[in-house]
C-alpha atoms as an extended CHARMM CRD file, in Angstrom:
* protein
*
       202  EXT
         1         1  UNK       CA              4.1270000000      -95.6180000000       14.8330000000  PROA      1               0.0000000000
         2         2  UNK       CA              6.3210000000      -95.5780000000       11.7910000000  PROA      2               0.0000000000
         3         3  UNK       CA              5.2380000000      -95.4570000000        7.9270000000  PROA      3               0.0000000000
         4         4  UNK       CA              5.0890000000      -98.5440000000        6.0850000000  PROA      4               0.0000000000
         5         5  UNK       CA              6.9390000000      -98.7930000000        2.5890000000  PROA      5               0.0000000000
         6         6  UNK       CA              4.7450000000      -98.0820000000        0.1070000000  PROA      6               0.0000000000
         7         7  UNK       CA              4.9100000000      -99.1350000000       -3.9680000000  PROA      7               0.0000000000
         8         8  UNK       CA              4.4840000000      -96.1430000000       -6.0170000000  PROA      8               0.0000000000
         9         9  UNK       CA              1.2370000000      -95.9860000000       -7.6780000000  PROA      9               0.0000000000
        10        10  UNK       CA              1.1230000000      -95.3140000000      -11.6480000000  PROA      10              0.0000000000
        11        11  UNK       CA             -0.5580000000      -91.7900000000      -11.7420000000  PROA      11              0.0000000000
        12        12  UNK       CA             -3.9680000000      -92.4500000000      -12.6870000000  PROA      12              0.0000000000
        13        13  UNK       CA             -6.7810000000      -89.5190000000      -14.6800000000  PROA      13              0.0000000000
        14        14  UNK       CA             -8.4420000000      -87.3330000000      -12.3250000000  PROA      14              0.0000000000
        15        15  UNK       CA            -11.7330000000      -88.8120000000      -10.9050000000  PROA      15              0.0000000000
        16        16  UNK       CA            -11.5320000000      -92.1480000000      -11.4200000000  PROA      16              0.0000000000
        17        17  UNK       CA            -11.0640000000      -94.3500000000       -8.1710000000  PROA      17              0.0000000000
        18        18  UNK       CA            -12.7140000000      -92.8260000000       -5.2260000000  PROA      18              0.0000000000
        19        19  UNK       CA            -10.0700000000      -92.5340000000       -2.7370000000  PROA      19              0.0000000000
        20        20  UNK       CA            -10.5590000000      -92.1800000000        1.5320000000  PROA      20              0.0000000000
        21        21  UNK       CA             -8.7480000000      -93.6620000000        4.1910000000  PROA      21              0.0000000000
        22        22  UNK       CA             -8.8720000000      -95.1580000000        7.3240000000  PROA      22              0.0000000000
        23        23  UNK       CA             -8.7570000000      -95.9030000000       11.1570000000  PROA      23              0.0000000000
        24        24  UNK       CA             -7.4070000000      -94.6460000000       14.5050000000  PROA      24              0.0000000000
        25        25  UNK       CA             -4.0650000000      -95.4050000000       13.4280000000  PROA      25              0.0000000000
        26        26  UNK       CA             -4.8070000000      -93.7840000000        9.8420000000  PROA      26              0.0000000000
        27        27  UNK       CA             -4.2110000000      -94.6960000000        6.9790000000  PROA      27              0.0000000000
        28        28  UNK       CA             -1.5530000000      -93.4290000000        3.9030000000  PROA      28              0.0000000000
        29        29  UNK       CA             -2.0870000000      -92.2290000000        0.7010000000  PROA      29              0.0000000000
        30        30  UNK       CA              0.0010000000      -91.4210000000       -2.1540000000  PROA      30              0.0000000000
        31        31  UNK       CA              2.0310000000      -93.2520000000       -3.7800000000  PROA      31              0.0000000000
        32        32  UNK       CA              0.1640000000      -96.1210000000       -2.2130000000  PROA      32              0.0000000000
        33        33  UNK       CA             -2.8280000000      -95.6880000000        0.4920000000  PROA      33              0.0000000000
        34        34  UNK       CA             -2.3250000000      -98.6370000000        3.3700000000  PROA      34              0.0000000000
        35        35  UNK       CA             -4.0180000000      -99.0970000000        6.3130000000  PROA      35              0.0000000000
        36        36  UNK       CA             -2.3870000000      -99.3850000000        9.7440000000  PROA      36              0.0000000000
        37        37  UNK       CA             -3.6380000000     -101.0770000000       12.5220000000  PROA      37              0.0000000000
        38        38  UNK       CA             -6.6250000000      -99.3940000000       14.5940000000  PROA      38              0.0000000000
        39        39  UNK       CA             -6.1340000000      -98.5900000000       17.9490000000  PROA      39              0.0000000000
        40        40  UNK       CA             -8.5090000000      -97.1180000000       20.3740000000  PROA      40              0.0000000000
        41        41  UNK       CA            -10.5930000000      -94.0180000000       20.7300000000  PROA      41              0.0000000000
        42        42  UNK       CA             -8.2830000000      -90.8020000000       21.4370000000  PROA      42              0.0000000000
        43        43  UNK       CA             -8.9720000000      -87.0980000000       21.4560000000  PROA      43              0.0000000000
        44        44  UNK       CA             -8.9000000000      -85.2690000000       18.1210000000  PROA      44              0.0000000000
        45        45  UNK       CA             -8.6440000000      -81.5610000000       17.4910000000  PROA      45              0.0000000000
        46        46  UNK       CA             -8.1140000000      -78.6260000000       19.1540000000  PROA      46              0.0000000000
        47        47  UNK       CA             -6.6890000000      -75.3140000000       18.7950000000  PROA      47              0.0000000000
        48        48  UNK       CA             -5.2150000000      -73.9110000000       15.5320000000  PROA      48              0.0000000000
        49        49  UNK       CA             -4.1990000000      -71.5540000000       13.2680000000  PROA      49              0.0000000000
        50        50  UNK       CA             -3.6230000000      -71.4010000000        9.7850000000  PROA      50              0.0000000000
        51        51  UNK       CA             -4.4270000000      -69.2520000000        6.1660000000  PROA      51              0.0000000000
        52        52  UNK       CA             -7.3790000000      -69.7250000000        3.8010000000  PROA      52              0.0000000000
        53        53  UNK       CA             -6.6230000000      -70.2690000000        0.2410000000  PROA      53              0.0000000000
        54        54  UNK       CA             -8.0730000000      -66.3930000000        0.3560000000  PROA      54              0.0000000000
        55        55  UNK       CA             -5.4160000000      -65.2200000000        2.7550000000  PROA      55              0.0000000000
        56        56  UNK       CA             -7.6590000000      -65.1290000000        5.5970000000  PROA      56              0.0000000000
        57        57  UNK       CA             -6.9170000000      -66.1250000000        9.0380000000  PROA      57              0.0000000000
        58        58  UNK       CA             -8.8050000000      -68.9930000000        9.7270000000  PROA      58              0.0000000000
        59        59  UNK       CA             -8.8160000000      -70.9810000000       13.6940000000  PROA      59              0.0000000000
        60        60  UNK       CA            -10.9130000000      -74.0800000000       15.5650000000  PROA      60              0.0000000000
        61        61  UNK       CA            -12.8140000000      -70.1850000000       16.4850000000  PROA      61              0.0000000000
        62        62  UNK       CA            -14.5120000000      -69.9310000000       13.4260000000  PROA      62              0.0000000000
        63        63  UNK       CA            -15.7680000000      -74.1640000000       13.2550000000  PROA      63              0.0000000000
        64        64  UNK       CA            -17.1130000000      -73.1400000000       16.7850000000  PROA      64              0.0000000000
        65        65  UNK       CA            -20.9270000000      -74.6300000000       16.8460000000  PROA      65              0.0000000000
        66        66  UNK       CA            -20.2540000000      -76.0900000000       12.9780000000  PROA      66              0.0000000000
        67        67  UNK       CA            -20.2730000000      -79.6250000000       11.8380000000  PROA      67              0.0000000000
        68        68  UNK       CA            -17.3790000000      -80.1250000000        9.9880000000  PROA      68              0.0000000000
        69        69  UNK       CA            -14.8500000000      -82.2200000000        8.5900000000  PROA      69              0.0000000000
        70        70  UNK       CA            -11.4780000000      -82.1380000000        7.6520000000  PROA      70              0.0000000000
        71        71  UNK       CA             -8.7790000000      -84.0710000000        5.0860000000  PROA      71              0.0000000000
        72        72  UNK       CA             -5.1260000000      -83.8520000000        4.6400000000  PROA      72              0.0000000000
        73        73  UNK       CA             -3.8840000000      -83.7630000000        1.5640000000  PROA      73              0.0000000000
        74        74  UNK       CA             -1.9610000000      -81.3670000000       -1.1360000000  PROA      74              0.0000000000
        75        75  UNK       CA             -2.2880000000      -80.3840000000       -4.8850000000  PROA      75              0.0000000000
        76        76  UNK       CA              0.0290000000      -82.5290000000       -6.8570000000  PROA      76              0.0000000000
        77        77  UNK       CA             -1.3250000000      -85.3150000000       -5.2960000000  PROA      77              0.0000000000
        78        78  UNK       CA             -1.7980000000      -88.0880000000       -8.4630000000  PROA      78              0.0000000000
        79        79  UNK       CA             -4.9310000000      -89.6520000000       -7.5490000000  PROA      79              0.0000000000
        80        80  UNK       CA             -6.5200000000      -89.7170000000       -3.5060000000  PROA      80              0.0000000000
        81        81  UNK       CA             -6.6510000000      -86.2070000000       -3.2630000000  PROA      81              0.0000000000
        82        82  UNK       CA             -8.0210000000      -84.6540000000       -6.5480000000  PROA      82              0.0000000000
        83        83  UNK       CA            -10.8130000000      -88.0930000000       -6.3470000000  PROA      83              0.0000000000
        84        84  UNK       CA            -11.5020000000      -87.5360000000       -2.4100000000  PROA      84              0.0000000000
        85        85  UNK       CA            -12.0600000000      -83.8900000000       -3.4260000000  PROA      85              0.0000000000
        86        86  UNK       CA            -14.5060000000      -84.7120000000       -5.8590000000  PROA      86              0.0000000000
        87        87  UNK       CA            -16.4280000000      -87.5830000000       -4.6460000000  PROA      87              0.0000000000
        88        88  UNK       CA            -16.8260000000      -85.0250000000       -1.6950000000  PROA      88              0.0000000000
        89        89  UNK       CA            -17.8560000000      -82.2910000000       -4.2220000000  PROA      89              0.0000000000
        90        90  UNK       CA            -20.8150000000      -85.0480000000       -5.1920000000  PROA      90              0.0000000000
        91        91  UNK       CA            -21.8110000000      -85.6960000000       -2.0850000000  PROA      91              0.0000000000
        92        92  UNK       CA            -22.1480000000      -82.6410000000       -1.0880000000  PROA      92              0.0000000000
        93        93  UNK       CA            -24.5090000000      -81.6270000000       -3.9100000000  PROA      93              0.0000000000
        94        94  UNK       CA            -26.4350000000      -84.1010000000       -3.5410000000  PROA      94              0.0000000000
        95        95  UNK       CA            -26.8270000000      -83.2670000000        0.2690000000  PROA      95              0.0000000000
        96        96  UNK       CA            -27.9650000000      -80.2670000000       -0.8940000000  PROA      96              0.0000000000
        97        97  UNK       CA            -29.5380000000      -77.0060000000        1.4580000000  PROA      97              0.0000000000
        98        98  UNK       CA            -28.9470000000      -79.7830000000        4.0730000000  PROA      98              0.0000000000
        99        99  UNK       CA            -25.2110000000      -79.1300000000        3.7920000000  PROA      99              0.0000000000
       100       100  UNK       CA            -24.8710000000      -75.5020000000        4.4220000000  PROA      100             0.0000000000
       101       101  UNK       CA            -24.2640000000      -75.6060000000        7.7060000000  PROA      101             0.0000000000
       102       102  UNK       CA            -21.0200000000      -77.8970000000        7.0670000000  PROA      102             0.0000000000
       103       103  UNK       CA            -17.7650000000      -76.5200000000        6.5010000000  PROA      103             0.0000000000
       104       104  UNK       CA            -15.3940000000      -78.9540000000        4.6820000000  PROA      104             0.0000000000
       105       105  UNK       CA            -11.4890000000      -78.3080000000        5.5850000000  PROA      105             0.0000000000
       106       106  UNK       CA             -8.5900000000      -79.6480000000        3.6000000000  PROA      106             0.0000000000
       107       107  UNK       CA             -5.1150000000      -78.9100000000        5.1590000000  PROA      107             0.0000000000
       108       108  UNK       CA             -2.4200000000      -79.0370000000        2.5220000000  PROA      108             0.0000000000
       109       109  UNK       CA              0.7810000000      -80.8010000000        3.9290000000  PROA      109             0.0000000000
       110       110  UNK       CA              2.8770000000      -79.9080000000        0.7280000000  PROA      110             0.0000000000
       111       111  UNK       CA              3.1400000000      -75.7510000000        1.6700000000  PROA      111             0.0000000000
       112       112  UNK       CA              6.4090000000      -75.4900000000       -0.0470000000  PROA      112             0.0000000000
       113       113  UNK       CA              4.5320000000      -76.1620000000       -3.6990000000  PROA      113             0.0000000000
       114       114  UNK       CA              1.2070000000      -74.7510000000       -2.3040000000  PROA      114             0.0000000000
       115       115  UNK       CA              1.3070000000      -71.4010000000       -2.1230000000  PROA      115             0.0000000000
       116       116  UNK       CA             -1.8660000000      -69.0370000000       -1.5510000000  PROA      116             0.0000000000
       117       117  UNK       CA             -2.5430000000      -69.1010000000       -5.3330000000  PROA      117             0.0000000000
       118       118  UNK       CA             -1.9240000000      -72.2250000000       -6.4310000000  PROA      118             0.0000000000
       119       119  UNK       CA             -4.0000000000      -73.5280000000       -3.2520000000  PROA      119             0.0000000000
       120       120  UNK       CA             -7.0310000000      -71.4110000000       -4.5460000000  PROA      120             0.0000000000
       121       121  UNK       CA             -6.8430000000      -72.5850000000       -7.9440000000  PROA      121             0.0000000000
       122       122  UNK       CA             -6.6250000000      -76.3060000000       -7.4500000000  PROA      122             0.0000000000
       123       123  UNK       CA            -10.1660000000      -76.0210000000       -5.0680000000  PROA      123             0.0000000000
       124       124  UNK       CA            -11.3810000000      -73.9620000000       -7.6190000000  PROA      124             0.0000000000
       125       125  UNK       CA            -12.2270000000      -77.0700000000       -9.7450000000  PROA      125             0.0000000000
       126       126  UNK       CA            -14.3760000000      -78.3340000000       -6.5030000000  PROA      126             0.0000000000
       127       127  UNK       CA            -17.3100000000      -77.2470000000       -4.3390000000  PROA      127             0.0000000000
       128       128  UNK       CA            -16.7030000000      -73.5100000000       -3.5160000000  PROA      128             0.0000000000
       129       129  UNK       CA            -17.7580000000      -74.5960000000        0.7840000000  PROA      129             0.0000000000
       130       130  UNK       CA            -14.5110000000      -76.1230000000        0.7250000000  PROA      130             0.0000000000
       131       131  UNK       CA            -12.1700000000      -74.4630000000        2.7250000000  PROA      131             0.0000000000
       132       132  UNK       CA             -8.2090000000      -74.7740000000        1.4800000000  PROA      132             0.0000000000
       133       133  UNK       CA             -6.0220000000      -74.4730000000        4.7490000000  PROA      133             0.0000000000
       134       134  UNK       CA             -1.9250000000      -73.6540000000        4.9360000000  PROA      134             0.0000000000
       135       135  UNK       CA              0.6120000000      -72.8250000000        7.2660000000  PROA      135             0.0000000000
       136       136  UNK       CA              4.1580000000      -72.7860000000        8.0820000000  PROA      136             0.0000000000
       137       137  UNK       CA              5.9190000000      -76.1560000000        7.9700000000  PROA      137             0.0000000000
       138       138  UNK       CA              5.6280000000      -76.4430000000       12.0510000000  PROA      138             0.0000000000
       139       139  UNK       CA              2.1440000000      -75.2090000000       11.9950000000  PROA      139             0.0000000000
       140       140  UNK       CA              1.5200000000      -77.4210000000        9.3410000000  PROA      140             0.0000000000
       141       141  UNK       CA              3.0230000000      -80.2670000000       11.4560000000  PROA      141             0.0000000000
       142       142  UNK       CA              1.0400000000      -79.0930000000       14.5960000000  PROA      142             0.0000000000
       143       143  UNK       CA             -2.2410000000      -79.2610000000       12.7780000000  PROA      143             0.0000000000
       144       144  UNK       CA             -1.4980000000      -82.7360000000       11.6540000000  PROA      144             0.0000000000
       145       145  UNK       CA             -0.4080000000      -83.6500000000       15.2510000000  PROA      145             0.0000000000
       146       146  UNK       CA             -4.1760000000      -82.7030000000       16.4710000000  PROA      146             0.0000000000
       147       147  UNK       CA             -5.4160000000      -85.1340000000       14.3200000000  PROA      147             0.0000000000
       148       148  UNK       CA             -2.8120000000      -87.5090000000       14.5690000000  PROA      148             0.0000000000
       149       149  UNK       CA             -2.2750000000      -87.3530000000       10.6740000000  PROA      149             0.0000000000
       150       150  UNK       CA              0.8310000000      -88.3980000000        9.1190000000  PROA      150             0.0000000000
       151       151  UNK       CA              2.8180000000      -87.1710000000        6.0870000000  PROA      151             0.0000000000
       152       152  UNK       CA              6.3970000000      -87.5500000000        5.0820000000  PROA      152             0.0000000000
       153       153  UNK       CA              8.1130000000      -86.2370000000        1.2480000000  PROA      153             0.0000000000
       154       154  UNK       CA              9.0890000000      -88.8690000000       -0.7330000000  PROA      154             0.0000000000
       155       155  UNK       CA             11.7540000000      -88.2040000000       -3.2910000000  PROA      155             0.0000000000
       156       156  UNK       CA             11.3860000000      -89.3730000000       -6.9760000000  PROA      156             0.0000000000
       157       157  UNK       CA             13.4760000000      -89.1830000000       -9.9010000000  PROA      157             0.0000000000
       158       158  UNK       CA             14.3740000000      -86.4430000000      -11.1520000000  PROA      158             0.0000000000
       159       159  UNK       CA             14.7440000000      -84.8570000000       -7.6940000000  PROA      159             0.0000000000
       160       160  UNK       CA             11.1840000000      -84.0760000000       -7.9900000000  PROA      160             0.0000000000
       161       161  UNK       CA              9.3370000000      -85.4620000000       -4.9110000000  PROA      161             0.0000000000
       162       162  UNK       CA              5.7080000000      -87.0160000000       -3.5950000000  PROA      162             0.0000000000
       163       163  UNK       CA              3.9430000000      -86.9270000000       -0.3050000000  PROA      163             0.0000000000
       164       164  UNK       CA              2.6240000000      -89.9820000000        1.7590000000  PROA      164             0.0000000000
       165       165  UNK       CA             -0.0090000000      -88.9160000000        4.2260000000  PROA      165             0.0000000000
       166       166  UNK       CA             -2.8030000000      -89.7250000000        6.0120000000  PROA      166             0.0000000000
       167       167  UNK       CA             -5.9270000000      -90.3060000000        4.0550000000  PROA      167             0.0000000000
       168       168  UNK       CA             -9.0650000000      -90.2860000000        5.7850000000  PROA      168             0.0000000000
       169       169  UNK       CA            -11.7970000000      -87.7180000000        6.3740000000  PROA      169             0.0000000000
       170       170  UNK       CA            -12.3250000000      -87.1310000000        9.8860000000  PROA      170             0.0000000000
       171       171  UNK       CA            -15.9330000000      -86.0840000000       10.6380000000  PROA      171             0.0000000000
       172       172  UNK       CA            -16.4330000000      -83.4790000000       13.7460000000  PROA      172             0.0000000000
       173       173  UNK       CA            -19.2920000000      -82.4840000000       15.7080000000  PROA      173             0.0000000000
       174       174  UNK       CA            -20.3770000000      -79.1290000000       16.6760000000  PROA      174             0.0000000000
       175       175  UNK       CA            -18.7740000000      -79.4410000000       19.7710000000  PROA      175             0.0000000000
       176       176  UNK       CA            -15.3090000000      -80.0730000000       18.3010000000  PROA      176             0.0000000000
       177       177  UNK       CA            -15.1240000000      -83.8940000000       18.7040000000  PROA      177             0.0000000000
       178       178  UNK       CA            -14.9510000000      -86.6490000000       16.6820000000  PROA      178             0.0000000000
       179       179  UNK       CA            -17.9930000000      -87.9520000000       15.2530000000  PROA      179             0.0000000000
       180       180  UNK       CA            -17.0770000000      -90.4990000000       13.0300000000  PROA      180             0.0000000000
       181       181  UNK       CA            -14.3400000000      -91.1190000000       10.1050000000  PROA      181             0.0000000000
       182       182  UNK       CA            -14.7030000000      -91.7350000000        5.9710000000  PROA      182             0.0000000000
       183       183  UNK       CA            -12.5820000000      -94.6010000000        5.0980000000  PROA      183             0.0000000000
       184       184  UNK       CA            -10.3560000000      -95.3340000000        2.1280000000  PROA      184             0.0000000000
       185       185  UNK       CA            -12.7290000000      -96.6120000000       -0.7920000000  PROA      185             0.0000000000
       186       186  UNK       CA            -15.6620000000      -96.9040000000        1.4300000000  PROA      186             0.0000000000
       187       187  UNK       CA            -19.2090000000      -96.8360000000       -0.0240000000  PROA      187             0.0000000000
       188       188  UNK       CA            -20.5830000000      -94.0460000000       -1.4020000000  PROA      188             0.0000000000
       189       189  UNK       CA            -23.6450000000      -94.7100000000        0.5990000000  PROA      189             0.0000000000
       190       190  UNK       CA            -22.0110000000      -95.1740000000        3.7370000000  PROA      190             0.0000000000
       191       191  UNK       CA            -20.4380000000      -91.9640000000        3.4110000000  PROA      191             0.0000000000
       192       192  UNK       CA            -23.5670000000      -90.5240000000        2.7930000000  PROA      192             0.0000000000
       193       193  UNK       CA            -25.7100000000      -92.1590000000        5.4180000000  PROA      193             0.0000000000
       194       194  UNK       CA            -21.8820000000      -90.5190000000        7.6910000000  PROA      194             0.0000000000
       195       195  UNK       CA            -22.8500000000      -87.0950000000        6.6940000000  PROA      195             0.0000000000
       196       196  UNK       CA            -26.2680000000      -87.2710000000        7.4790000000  PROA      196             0.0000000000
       197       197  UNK       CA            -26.1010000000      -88.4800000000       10.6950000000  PROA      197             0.0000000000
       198       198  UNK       CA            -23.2550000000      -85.8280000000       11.5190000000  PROA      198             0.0000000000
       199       199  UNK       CA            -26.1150000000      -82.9070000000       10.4250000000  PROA      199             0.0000000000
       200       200  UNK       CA            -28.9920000000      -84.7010000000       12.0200000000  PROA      200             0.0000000000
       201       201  UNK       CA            -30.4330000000      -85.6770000000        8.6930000000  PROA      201             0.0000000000
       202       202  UNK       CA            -32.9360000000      -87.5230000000        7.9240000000  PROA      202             0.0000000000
């Protein structure tokens, strides 16, 4: 399905809209999230490989048995990434012990500005479970293909450039399916009542 054209947002402080996305078609963030028409249920996931913001190999292996959930994104993202990032920082604390078990993915689709380091610093400002993801532009591109996520560059002035991409969290069971998906500016509560019925909580 192609992209829609999308306004260019006015970069905006860090942390103040709380920014998901949506659907089975999903939806696009930055410049300007939009949602696309939903379609109906499809497969999601499957085998990958990519690096950890620590270096570290990291596959579907090592989610094997885990709730988890994963977001595309990538650092110089204005405002949906750095506020997804920390409304999910808050929600995990306030999961608490109950959260443990999760692991929390976010796949950069920018690797030619995020590099190892600069991928480890950004997450540094967030909750330490979450695990920072690169690749290769194709493996990049095949990750995003499992999930049927979306991204393009967008070129600004200056020759400087942004990214539109998919913007929802995509919540997976312990067997590797899809459980259930965080929308763009959906309630905090809803997202919370998401997560707890992902980890069986009451």
């Amino acid at each position: 399905m192609p992209l829609k054209d999308h306004a260019m947002h006015k970069p905006a402080l860090l942390l103040l809209i709380a920014a998901l996305a949506t659907t089975a078609a999903p939806a696009l963030a930055g410049p300007n999230p939009a949602v696309l028409p939903t379609g109906e249920a499809y497969e999601i996931g499957g085998a990958f490989g990519l690096t950890t913001q620590r270096g570290a190999r990291f596959t579907e292996a090592d989610l094997k048995g885990k709730p988890y959930l994963v977001f595309f994104g990538f650092t110089h993202c204005p405002e949906v990434c750095p506020t997804t990032l920390f409304e999910l920082t808050g929600i995990l604390a306030e999961l608490g012990r109950a959260a443990d078990e999760l692991v929390p993915v976010f796949v950069t689709v920018d690797p030619e500005r995020d590099t190892q380091d600069y991928l480890s610093s950004y997450l540094g400002a967030f909750d330490k479970r979450i695990v920072g993801l690169r690749g290769s532009a194709e493996e990049t591109a095949a990750m995003a293909r499992l999930f049927r996520a979306t991204y393009r560059k967008v070129p600004l002035d200056g020759g400087d450039y942004t990214m539109d991409h998919t913007a929802i969290i995509y919540l997976m069971d312990r067997q590797g399916r899809l459980f259930d998906k965080i929308e763009y500016l959906e309630e905090h509560a809803s997202q919370i009542a998401k997560l707890k019925r992902l980890l069986a909580v009451d």
